[in-house]
C-alpha positions in Angstrom: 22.3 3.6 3.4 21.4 6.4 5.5 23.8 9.0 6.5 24.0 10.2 10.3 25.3 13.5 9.2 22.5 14.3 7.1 19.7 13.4 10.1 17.1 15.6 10.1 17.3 18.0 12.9 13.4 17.1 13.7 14.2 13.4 15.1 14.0 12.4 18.3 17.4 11.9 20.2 18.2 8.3 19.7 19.2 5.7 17.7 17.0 5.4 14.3 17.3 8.5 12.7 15.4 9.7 8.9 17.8 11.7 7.2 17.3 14.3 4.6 16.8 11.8 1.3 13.0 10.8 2.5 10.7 11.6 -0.2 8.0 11.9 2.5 6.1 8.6 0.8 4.8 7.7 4.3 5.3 4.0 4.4 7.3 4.0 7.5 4.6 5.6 8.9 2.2 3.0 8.4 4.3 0.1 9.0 5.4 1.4 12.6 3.2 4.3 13.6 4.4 4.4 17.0 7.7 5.7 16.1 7.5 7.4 13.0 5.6 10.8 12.5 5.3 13.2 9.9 7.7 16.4 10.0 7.0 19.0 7.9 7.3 17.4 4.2 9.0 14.2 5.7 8.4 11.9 8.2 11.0 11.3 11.0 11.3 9.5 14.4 9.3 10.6 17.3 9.4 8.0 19.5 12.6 5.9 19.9 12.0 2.0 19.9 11.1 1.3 23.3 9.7 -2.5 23.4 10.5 -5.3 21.6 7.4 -4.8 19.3 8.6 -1.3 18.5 12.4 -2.3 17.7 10.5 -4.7 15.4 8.5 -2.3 13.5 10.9 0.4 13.3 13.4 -2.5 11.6 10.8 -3.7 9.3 10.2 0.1 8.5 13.8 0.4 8.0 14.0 -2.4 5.6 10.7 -1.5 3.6 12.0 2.4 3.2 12.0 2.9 -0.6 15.2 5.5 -1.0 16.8 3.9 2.5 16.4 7.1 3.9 16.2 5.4 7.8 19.4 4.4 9.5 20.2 3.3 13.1 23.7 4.6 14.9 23.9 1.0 16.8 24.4 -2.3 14.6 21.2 -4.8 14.6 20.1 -7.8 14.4 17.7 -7.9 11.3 17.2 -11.5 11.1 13.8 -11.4 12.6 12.5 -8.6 10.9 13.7 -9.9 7.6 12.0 -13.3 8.5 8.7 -10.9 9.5 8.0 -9.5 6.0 5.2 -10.2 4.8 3.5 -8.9 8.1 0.2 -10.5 8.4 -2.9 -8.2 8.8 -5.6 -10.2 8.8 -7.7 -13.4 7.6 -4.8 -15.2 5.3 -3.9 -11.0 4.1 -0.4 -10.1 4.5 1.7 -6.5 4.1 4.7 -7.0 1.9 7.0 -4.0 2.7 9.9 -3.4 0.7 8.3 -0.2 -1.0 9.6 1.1 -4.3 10.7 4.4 -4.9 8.8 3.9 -8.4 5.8 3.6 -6.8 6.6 6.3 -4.1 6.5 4.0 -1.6 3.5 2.1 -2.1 2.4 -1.0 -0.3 1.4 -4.0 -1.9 -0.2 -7.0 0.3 -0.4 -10.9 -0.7 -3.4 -13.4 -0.4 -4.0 -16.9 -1.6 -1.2 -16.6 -4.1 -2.1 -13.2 -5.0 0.2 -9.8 -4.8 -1.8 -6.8 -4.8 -0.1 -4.3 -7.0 4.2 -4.8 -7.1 6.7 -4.4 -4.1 10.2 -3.8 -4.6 11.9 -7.3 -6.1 14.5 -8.1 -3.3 16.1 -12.1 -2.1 14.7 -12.1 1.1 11.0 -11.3 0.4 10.9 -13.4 -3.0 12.3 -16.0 -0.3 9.3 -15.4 2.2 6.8 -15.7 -0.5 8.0 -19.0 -1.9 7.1 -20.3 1.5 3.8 -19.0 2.0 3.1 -20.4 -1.4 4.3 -17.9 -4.2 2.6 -15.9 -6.7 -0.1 -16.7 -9.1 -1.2 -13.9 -10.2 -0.5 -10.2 -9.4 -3.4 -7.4 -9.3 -2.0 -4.1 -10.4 -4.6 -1.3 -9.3 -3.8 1.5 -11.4 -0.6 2.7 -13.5 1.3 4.4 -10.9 2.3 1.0 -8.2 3.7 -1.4 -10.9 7.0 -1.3 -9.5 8.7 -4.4 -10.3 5.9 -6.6 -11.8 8.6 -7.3 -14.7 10.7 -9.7 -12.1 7.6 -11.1 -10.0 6.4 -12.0 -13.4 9.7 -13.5 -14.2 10.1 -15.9 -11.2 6.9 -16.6 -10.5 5.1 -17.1 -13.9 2.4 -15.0 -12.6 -0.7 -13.6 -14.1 -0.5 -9.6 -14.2 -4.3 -7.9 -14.5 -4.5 -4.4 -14.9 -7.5 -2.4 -16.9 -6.5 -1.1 -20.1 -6.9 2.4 -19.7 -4.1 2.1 -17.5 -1.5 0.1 -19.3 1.1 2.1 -20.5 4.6 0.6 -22.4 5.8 -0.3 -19.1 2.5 -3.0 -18.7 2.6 -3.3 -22.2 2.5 -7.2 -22.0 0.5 -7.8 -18.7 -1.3 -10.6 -19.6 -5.4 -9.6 -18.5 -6.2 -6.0 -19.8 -9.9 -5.7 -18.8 -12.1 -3.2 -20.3 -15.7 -1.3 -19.0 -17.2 -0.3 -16.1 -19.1 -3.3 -14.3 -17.3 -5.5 -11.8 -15.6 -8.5 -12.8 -15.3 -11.6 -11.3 -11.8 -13.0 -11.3 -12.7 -16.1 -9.2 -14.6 -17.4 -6.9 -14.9 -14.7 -3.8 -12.4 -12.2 -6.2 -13.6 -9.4 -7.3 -12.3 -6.3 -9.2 -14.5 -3.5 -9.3 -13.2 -0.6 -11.7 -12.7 3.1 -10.1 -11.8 5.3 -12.2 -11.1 8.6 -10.8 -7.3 8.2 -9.4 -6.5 7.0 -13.1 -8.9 6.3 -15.9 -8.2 2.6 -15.3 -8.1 3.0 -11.4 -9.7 -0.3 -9.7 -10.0 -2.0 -6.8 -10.4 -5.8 -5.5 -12.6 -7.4 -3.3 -11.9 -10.9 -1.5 -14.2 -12.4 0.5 -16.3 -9.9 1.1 -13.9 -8.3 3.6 -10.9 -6.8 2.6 -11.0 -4.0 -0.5 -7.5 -3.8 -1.5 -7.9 0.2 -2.5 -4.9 1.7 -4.0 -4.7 5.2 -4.5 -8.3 5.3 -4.7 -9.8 5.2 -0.4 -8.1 5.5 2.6 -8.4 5.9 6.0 -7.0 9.9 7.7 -6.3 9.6 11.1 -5.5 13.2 11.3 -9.4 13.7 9.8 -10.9 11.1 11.4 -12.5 9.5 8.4 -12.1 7.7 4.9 -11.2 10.2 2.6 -9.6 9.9 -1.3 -6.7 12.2 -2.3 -7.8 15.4 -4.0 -4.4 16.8 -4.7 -3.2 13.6 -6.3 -6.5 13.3 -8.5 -4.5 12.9 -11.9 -8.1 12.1 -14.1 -11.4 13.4 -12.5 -12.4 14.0 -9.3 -15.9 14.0 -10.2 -15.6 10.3 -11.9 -14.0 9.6 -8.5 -16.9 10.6 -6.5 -19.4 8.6 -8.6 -16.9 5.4 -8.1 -17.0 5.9 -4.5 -21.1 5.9 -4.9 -20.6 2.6 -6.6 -19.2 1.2 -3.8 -21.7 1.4 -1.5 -23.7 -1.4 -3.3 -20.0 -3.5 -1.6 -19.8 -4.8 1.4 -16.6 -4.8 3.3 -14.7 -4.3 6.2 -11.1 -3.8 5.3 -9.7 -0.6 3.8 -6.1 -1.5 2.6 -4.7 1.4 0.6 -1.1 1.4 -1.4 -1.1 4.9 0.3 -2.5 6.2 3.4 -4.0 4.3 6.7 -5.7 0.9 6.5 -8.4 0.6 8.7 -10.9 -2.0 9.5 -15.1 -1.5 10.3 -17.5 -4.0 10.7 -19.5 -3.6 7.4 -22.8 -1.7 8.5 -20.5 1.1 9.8 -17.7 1.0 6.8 -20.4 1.8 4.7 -21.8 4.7 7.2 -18.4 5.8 7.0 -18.2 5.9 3.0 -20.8 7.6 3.3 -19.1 10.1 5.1 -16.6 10.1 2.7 -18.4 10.6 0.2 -20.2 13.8 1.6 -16.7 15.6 2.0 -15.8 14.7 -1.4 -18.9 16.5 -2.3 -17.6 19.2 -0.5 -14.0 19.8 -2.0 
Protein backbone atom coordinates (compact mmCIF):
# COMPACT_ATOMS: atom_id res chain seq x y z
CA UNK A 1 0.00 0.00 0.00
CA UNK A 2 1.09 3.38 -0.34
CA UNK A 3 2.09 5.57 2.43
CA UNK A 4 0.73 9.29 2.77
CA UNK A 5 3.79 10.22 4.68
CA UNK A 6 6.09 9.26 2.16
CA UNK A 7 4.06 11.41 -0.81
CA UNK A 8 6.30 12.96 -2.92
CA UNK A 9 6.43 16.58 -2.31
CA UNK A 10 5.99 17.10 -6.39
CA UNK A 11 2.11 15.90 -6.37
CA UNK A 12 -0.58 17.93 -6.91
CA UNK A 13 -2.68 18.76 -3.73
CA UNK A 14 -5.33 16.16 -3.64
CA UNK A 15 -6.38 12.93 -3.09
CA UNK A 16 -4.18 10.27 -5.19
CA UNK A 17 -0.87 10.78 -4.26
CA UNK A 18 2.70 8.67 -5.76
CA UNK A 19 4.86 8.26 -2.88
CA UNK A 20 8.52 7.78 -2.78
CA UNK A 21 8.66 3.66 -3.68
CA UNK A 22 7.81 4.35 -7.61
CA UNK A 23 10.52 2.93 -9.63
CA UNK A 24 9.61 5.55 -12.37
CA UNK A 25 8.36 2.39 -14.74
CA UNK A 26 5.74 4.76 -16.31
CA UNK A 27 2.76 2.66 -16.61
CA UNK A 28 0.48 4.89 -14.72
CA UNK A 29 1.43 7.16 -17.15
CA UNK A 30 0.14 5.47 -19.97
CA UNK A 31 -2.88 4.10 -18.45
CA UNK A 32 -4.28 7.60 -17.24
CA UNK A 33 -2.13 10.35 -18.84
CA UNK A 34 -4.39 13.00 -17.81
CA UNK A 35 -3.38 12.77 -14.29
CA UNK A 36 -0.20 11.29 -14.07
CA UNK A 37 3.13 13.04 -15.27
CA UNK A 38 6.66 12.48 -14.93
CA UNK A 39 8.64 14.17 -12.00
CA UNK A 40 12.00 14.14 -12.05
CA UNK A 41 12.99 10.18 -12.02
CA UNK A 42 9.30 9.35 -10.96
CA UNK A 43 6.06 10.02 -12.10
CA UNK A 44 3.50 11.67 -9.77
CA UNK A 45 -0.02 13.30 -9.97
CA UNK A 46 -0.57 16.41 -11.81
CA UNK A 47 -3.90 16.69 -12.26
CA UNK A 48 -6.37 15.46 -9.55
CA UNK A 49 -9.25 13.15 -10.92
CA UNK A 50 -11.70 15.60 -12.06
CA UNK A 51 -14.48 13.55 -14.20
CA UNK A 52 -15.77 10.33 -13.87
CA UNK A 53 -13.46 9.06 -16.77
CA UNK A 54 -10.42 10.48 -14.88
CA UNK A 55 -11.44 8.86 -11.27
CA UNK A 56 -11.54 5.73 -13.60
CA UNK A 57 -8.18 5.89 -15.03
CA UNK A 58 -6.42 7.06 -12.07
CA UNK A 59 -8.13 3.76 -10.21
CA UNK A 60 -7.15 1.40 -12.85
CA UNK A 61 -3.57 3.10 -12.65
CA UNK A 62 -3.68 2.53 -9.07
CA UNK A 63 -4.50 -1.09 -9.33
CA UNK A 64 -2.03 -1.81 -12.36
CA UNK A 65 1.07 0.09 -10.33
CA UNK A 66 3.77 -2.69 -10.03
CA UNK A 67 5.38 -1.74 -6.44
CA UNK A 68 1.79 -0.08 -5.25
CA UNK A 69 3.50 2.98 -5.05
CA UNK A 70 -0.08 5.13 -5.78
CA UNK A 71 -2.51 5.65 -2.90
CA UNK A 72 -5.61 7.77 -2.42
CA UNK A 73 -6.36 9.66 1.16
CA UNK A 74 -10.34 8.97 0.65
CA UNK A 75 -11.66 5.24 0.59
CA UNK A 76 -13.06 4.11 -3.11
CA UNK A 77 -15.10 2.20 -4.71
CA UNK A 78 -12.84 -0.12 -6.97
CA UNK A 79 -15.42 -2.36 -8.23
CA UNK A 80 -15.70 -0.83 -11.56
CA UNK A 81 -12.28 -0.37 -12.19
CA UNK A 82 -11.48 -3.91 -11.19
CA UNK A 83 -14.41 -4.98 -13.57
CA UNK A 84 -12.51 -2.52 -16.37
CA UNK A 85 -9.20 -4.37 -16.63
CA UNK A 86 -8.53 -5.54 -19.52
CA UNK A 87 -9.26 -1.93 -21.00
CA UNK A 88 -10.05 -2.31 -24.54
CA UNK A 89 -7.92 -0.35 -27.20
CA UNK A 90 -9.01 -1.30 -30.19
CA UNK A 91 -10.46 -4.01 -32.84
CA UNK A 92 -11.00 -7.12 -30.33
CA UNK A 93 -7.13 -5.68 -28.59
CA UNK A 94 -7.33 -5.19 -24.99
CA UNK A 95 -4.64 -3.52 -22.16
CA UNK A 96 -4.26 -5.86 -19.32
CA UNK A 97 -2.79 -3.71 -16.45
CA UNK A 98 -1.65 -5.15 -13.46
CA UNK A 99 2.16 -4.52 -14.26
CA UNK A 100 4.95 -6.44 -12.70
CA UNK A 101 7.68 -5.11 -10.87
CA UNK A 102 9.72 -8.08 -12.74
CA UNK A 103 9.12 -6.63 -15.80
CA UNK A 104 9.43 -2.95 -14.54
CA UNK A 105 6.16 -2.35 -15.19
CA UNK A 106 5.45 -3.58 -18.55
CA UNK A 107 2.16 -3.85 -20.27
CA UNK A 108 0.99 -6.77 -21.82
CA UNK A 109 -2.36 -6.68 -24.05
CA UNK A 110 -4.78 -9.76 -24.98
CA UNK A 111 -6.42 -10.80 -28.44
CA UNK A 112 -8.29 -13.72 -29.65
CA UNK A 113 -7.08 -15.81 -26.71
CA UNK A 114 -3.76 -14.46 -26.91
CA UNK A 115 -1.56 -12.46 -23.98
CA UNK A 116 1.13 -10.52 -25.34
CA UNK A 117 4.07 -10.91 -23.11
CA UNK A 118 3.03 -11.72 -19.05
CA UNK A 119 0.99 -9.31 -16.57
CA UNK A 120 1.17 -9.65 -13.07
CA UNK A 121 -0.94 -13.09 -11.99
CA UNK A 122 -3.70 -11.62 -9.72
CA UNK A 123 -7.77 -13.16 -9.01
CA UNK A 124 -9.47 -10.44 -10.47
CA UNK A 125 -7.82 -10.24 -13.89
CA UNK A 126 -7.38 -14.18 -14.25
CA UNK A 127 -11.28 -13.64 -13.56
CA UNK A 128 -11.79 -11.10 -16.38
CA UNK A 129 -10.00 -13.14 -18.82
CA UNK A 130 -11.86 -16.32 -18.26
CA UNK A 131 -14.80 -14.28 -19.55
CA UNK A 132 -13.52 -12.83 -22.49
CA UNK A 133 -12.42 -16.31 -23.34
CA UNK A 134 -9.01 -17.19 -21.66
CA UNK A 135 -5.64 -17.84 -22.81
CA UNK A 136 -4.33 -19.94 -25.51
CA UNK A 137 -1.33 -19.09 -25.99
CA UNK A 138 1.01 -16.28 -24.65
CA UNK A 139 3.60 -14.36 -26.87
CA UNK A 140 6.57 -13.38 -24.91
CA UNK A 141 8.57 -10.55 -26.92
CA UNK A 142 11.85 -10.69 -25.48
CA UNK A 143 13.50 -11.96 -22.06
CA UNK A 144 12.94 -9.01 -19.90
CA UNK A 145 8.51 -8.98 -19.70
CA UNK A 146 7.96 -12.67 -18.77
CA UNK A 147 6.68 -11.84 -15.52
CA UNK A 148 4.46 -14.44 -14.38
CA UNK A 149 4.06 -16.69 -17.52
CA UNK A 150 4.83 -19.66 -14.96
CA UNK A 151 1.03 -19.24 -13.43
CA UNK A 152 -0.75 -18.10 -16.80
CA UNK A 153 0.75 -21.19 -18.05
CA UNK A 154 -0.47 -23.04 -15.15
CA UNK A 155 -4.27 -22.08 -15.28
CA UNK A 156 -4.69 -21.75 -18.55
CA UNK A 157 -2.63 -24.55 -20.34
CA UNK A 158 -1.39 -22.03 -22.65
CA UNK A 159 1.19 -22.10 -25.37
CA UNK A 160 4.34 -19.83 -24.30
CA UNK A 161 6.50 -18.74 -27.71
CA UNK A 162 9.46 -16.91 -27.18
CA UNK A 163 12.78 -17.05 -29.65
CA UNK A 164 15.57 -18.95 -28.40
CA UNK A 165 18.08 -16.52 -28.04
CA UNK A 166 16.06 -15.14 -25.49
CA UNK A 167 15.13 -17.98 -23.28
CA UNK A 168 16.95 -18.07 -20.29
CA UNK A 169 16.36 -20.80 -17.05
CA UNK A 170 13.44 -18.78 -16.19
CA UNK A 171 11.65 -19.70 -19.98
CA UNK A 172 13.50 -22.74 -19.77
CA UNK A 173 10.34 -24.86 -20.64
CA UNK A 174 8.25 -22.39 -22.81
CA UNK A 175 6.93 -24.61 -25.12
CA UNK A 176 7.80 -22.78 -28.96
CA UNK A 177 11.47 -21.62 -29.03
CA UNK A 178 11.74 -20.30 -32.62
CA UNK A 179 15.09 -19.81 -34.24
CA UNK A 180 16.39 -17.33 -37.47
CA UNK A 181 15.70 -14.22 -38.79
CA UNK A 182 12.60 -14.40 -41.34
CA UNK A 183 9.09 -13.90 -40.06
CA UNK A 184 7.06 -16.66 -38.97
CA UNK A 185 3.62 -17.34 -39.30
CA UNK A 186 1.91 -18.44 -36.16
CA UNK A 187 -1.59 -18.59 -37.70
CA UNK A 188 -3.65 -17.35 -39.96
CA UNK A 189 -3.35 -13.16 -39.75
CA UNK A 190 -0.41 -13.82 -36.79
CA UNK A 191 2.68 -12.91 -37.36
CA UNK A 192 5.95 -12.75 -35.41
CA UNK A 193 8.59 -10.96 -37.07
CA UNK A 194 12.12 -11.31 -35.05
CA UNK A 195 13.96 -7.84 -33.89
CA UNK A 196 16.73 -8.31 -32.52
CA UNK A 197 18.35 -5.32 -31.23
CA UNK A 198 16.55 -4.75 -27.68
CA UNK A 199 17.70 -8.54 -26.94
CA UNK A 200 19.20 -10.94 -29.37
CA UNK A 201 15.86 -12.69 -29.45
CA UNK A 202 13.88 -9.39 -29.37
CA UNK A 203 10.50 -9.85 -31.71
CA UNK A 204 7.50 -8.45 -32.43
CA UNK A 205 3.82 -9.67 -33.55
CA UNK A 206 1.70 -8.67 -36.08
CA UNK A 207 -2.27 -9.33 -36.22
CA UNK A 208 -4.22 -8.48 -38.79
CA UNK A 209 -2.25 -6.32 -40.39
CA UNK A 210 -3.00 -3.56 -37.82
CA UNK A 211 -1.74 -3.80 -34.55
CA UNK A 212 2.36 -4.54 -33.97
CA UNK A 213 2.48 -5.62 -30.50
CA UNK A 214 6.31 -3.93 -30.03
CA UNK A 215 7.77 -4.56 -26.80
CA UNK A 216 10.83 -2.85 -25.85
CA UNK A 217 11.63 -2.61 -29.39
CA UNK A 218 9.23 0.81 -31.00
CA UNK A 219 7.39 3.24 -29.32
CA UNK A 220 5.75 6.27 -29.69
CA UNK A 221 7.57 9.84 -27.63
CA UNK A 222 5.20 12.39 -27.10
CA UNK A 223 7.74 14.60 -25.58
CA UNK A 224 9.70 14.00 -29.26
CA UNK A 225 6.90 13.92 -31.31
CA UNK A 226 7.81 10.75 -33.11
CA UNK A 227 8.41 6.83 -32.90
CA UNK A 228 11.57 6.32 -31.47
CA UNK A 229 13.41 2.97 -29.81
CA UNK A 230 15.25 3.24 -26.51
CA UNK A 231 18.95 3.84 -26.87
CA UNK A 232 19.94 3.84 -23.27
CA UNK A 233 18.17 0.48 -22.67
CA UNK A 234 19.86 -1.13 -25.93
CA UNK A 235 21.17 -4.22 -23.88
CA UNK A 236 22.57 -6.11 -27.52
CA UNK A 237 23.23 -3.79 -30.49
CA UNK A 238 21.94 -0.78 -31.48
CA UNK A 239 23.07 -1.23 -34.87
CA UNK A 240 21.15 -4.78 -35.30
CA UNK A 241 18.27 -2.56 -33.93
CA UNK A 242 18.40 -0.11 -36.69
CA UNK A 243 18.50 -2.84 -39.42
CA UNK A 244 15.33 -4.52 -37.60
CA UNK A 245 13.48 -1.34 -37.79
CA UNK A 246 14.49 -1.25 -41.73
CA UNK A 247 12.82 -4.60 -41.92
CA UNK A 248 9.84 -3.40 -40.84
CA UNK A 249 9.01 -1.13 -43.34
CA UNK A 250 8.30 -4.02 -45.80
CA UNK A 251 5.02 -4.33 -42.70
CA UNK A 252 2.17 -2.71 -42.84
CA UNK A 253 0.38 -1.46 -39.75
CA UNK A 254 -1.27 1.01 -37.85
CA UNK A 255 -0.98 0.22 -34.24
CA UNK A 256 2.14 0.79 -32.14
CA UNK A 257 1.57 -1.05 -28.75
CA UNK A 258 4.77 -1.07 -26.82
CA UNK A 259 5.35 -2.96 -23.21
CA UNK A 260 7.11 0.45 -22.54
CA UNK A 261 6.40 3.84 -23.77
CA UNK A 262 3.27 5.47 -25.70
CA UNK A 263 0.97 3.47 -28.06
CA UNK A 264 -0.08 5.26 -30.82
CA UNK A 265 -2.16 4.63 -33.79
CA UNK A 266 -1.50 5.96 -37.84
CA UNK A 267 -3.24 5.03 -40.67
CA UNK A 268 -0.57 2.74 -42.48
CA UNK A 269 0.79 5.13 -45.38
CA UNK A 270 1.84 7.63 -42.66
CA UNK A 271 3.03 4.83 -39.83
CA UNK A 272 5.43 3.94 -42.22
CA UNK A 273 6.45 7.75 -43.11
CA UNK A 274 6.85 7.94 -39.52
CA UNK A 275 9.20 4.81 -39.19
CA UNK A 276 10.89 6.30 -41.45
CA UNK A 277 11.46 9.03 -39.34
CA UNK A 278 12.39 6.91 -36.78
CA UNK A 279 14.65 5.37 -38.37
CA UNK A 280 16.63 8.57 -39.57
CA UNK A 281 17.11 9.61 -35.79
CA UNK A 282 18.29 6.25 -34.94
CA UNK A 283 20.81 6.90 -37.60
CA UNK A 284 21.61 9.80 -35.87
CA UNK A 285 22.34 8.66 -32.22
Amino acid sequence: MATPALALPANAPGDFFVDSSCIDCDACRVIAPAVFREAGEQSAVWHQPETPDELLAAQRALISCPTASIGSIARHDMTAALASLPEHIDGGVYRCGYTSESSFGAISYWFDGILVDSPRFTAPLVKNLEALGGVRRMLLTHQDDVADHEKFHARFGCERVLRRDDVRTRTAAVESKPEGRDPIELEPDLVMIPTPGHTKGHAVFLWKERFLFTGDHLAWSPDRGHLYAFRSACWYSWSEQIQSMERLLDVRFEWVLPGHGRPIRFPAAQMRAELERCIAWMKSR
